[in-house]
C-alpha positions, 0 to 999 in steps of 0.5 A: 471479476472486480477491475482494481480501483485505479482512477487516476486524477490530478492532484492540486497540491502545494509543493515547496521547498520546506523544513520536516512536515509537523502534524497539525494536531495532536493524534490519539494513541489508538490512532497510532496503534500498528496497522496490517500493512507491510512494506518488504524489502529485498536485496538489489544492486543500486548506487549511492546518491549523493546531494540527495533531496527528500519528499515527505507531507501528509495525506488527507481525505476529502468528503463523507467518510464512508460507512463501515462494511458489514461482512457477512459469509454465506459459507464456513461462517463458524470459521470466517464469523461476520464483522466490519470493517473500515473503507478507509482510516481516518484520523480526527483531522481527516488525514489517512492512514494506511495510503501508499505513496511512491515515485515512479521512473526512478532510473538511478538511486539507492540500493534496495536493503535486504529483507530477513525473509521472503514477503508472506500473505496470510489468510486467517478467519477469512481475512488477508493479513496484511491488507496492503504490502511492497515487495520487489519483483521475486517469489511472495509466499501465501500461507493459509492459516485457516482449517478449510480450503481457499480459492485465491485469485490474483489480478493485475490489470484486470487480467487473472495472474495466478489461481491459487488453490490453497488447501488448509494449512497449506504454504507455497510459493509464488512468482510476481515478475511484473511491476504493478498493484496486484489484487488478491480475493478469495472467491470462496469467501466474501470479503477477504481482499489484499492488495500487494504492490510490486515496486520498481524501486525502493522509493515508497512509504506508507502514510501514519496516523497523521497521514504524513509520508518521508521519501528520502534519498531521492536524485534530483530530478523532476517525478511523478509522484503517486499517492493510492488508496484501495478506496479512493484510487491514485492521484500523480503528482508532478513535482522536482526534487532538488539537491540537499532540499525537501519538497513538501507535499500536501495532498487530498483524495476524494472517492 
């Protein structure tokens, strides 16, 4: 079993009250093409906050950027072929792209929007898609794509959630009840990973090309706020959000 990456650390980040994060420089266009994360909505009861605040910033790495990761199969290898890939995406300056970002202990806020259709996790070629999504507390559905069989292992905490035997071309679905991050692996073929985060509330983004995140509609209050990603593990961050203002939060992860 591979424990989930959560090291947690404190973050020194500069926190203050700002005007709309702009980027630092200019990104180039493959930088901003889509990238295989999804963030996944369903309908919930809420309130309507009103003299709301927002967070919002950007996200950079700190250290050697790391080496691609060379896949190669010991079986079904004409199916799953051998590729590489990313540790983590950067852009020329740095900043990540692809990190999750969300606020915990959110007692009172805005209502979750309702989703077109229940979240899904696909395997093709071996490979999960999307790599990382948020749903709520509910059913996901897991869809094999591929014309062989997966054994698909579901972690949380480092406990076994479901084992998942997911013949070719099959889909079923399944229950996640319990907030957290969730790691998915096929334990038949190297290298297929996902991660789905179930979130207590509708307060998460994902950082773009330039790293930068918006959380918005936020109460006033005081929150910790995490930013995660699969290679550097999370960072909290204590922060105050104040009514009709914008809390602007720079943030580096290391390894």
């Amino acid at each position: 079993m591979i424990p989930i990456p959560l090291v947690c650390k404190m973050v020194a980040a500069a926190l203050t009250v700002a005007s709309p994060v702009s980027p630092t420089a200019a990104i180039p266009a493959e930088l901003t093409a889509p990238v295989p994360v999804v963030l996944t909505d369903q309908a919930s009861e809420g309130v309507q906050v009103g003299n709301s605040g927002t967070i919002e910033g950007q996200v950079a790495f700190e250290g050697i950027t790391p080496p691609k990761r060379r896949i190669i199969p010991t079986r079904d290898q004409e199916i799953c072929g051998v590729r590489e890939e990313e540790r983590i995406s950067l852009s020329p300056d740095r900043y990540i792209l692809g990190a999750l970002v969300y606020l915990q202990d959110v007692e009172n806020g805005k209502p979750w929007t309702k989703a077109a259709s229940l979240p899904l996790l696909d395997i093709t070629n071996c490979e999960f898609r999307p790599r990382l999504q948020v749903v709520r507390t509910g059913e996901i559905e897991f869809l094999n794509s591929d014309p062989i069989a997966h054994k698909v292992h579901l972690y949380r905490d480092r406990a076994t959630v479901y084992h998942v035997d997911l013949r070719k071309h099959l889909r079923i679905k399944k229950q996640l009840e319990e907030p957290g991050l969730y790691r998915v692996e096929s334990e038949d073929h190297e290298g297929a990973l996902a991660w789905i985060y179930v979130a207590e509330n509708p307060y998460y983004d994902q950082t773009k090309a330039d790293g930068s995140f918006r959380i918005t509609d936020v109460p006033p209050g005081r929150y910790t706020l995490i930013v995660w990603h699969e290679y550097t593990g999370e960072e909290p961050i204590l922060l105050t959000v104040k009514a009709n203002q914008v809390v602007s939060v720079r943030v580096k992860l290391r390894r």
